[in-house]
C-alpha positions in Angstrom: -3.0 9.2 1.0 -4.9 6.3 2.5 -3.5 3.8 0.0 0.3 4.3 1.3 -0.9 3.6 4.8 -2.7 1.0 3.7 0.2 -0.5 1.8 2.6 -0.1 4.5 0.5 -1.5 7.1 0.2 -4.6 4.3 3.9 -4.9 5.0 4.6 -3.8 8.3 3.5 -7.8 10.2 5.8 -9.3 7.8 8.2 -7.2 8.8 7.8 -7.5 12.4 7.6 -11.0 12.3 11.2 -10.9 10.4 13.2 -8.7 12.4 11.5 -9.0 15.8 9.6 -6.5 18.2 12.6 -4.7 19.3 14.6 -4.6 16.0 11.2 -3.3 14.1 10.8 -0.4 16.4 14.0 1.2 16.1 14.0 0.9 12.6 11.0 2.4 12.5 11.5 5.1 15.0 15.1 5.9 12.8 13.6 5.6 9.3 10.4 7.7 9.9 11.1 9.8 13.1 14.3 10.4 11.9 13.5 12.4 8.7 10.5 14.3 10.7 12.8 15.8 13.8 15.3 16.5 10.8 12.4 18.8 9.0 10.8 19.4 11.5 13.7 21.1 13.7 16.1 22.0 10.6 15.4 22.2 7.5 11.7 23.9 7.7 12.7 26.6 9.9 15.5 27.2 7.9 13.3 28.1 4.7 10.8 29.4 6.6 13.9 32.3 7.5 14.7 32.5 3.8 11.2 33.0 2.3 10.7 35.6 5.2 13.6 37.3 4.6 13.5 37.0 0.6 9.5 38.8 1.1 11.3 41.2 3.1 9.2 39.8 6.4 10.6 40.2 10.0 12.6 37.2 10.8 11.2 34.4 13.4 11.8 31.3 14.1 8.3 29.5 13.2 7.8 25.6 14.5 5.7 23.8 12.1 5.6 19.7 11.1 5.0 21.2 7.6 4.9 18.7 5.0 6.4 15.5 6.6 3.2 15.5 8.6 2.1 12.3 7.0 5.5 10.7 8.2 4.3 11.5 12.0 1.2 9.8 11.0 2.5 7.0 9.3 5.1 6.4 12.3 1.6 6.5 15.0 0.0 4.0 13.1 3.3 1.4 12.5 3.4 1.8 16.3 
């Protein structure tokens, strides 16, 4: 895991430097954040319900970062 930071911190000044401060943020904040509120909010709670309710559990709504946790990560450290 600490290679792909490291390899998109490699990339991330060149980047900046291309697009500008402003431009290189909201990409960011779209690319990355996007895909973890999208989990995050959506799609992991919704599979959360259907193991529950496949294991015959009580249903709940359960909030969890889940797997995209590395994308909050990598988003803190582009920042």
């Amino acid at each position: 895991m600490a290679a792909f930071f490291f390899i998109s911190a490699y990339f991330c000044p060149k980047s900046m430097t291309r697009k500008g401060f402003r431009l290189f943020v909201q990409d960011k904040l779209v690319r990355l954040g996007g895909g973890f509120v999208l989990y995050s909010l959506l799609l992991g709670p919704i599979l959360g319900l259907y193991c529950y309710a496949y294991g015959g559990y009580p249903l709940d709504y359960v909030w969890s970062t889940g797997p995209p946790w590395f994308i909050l990560w990598l988003l803190n450290f582009t920042m």
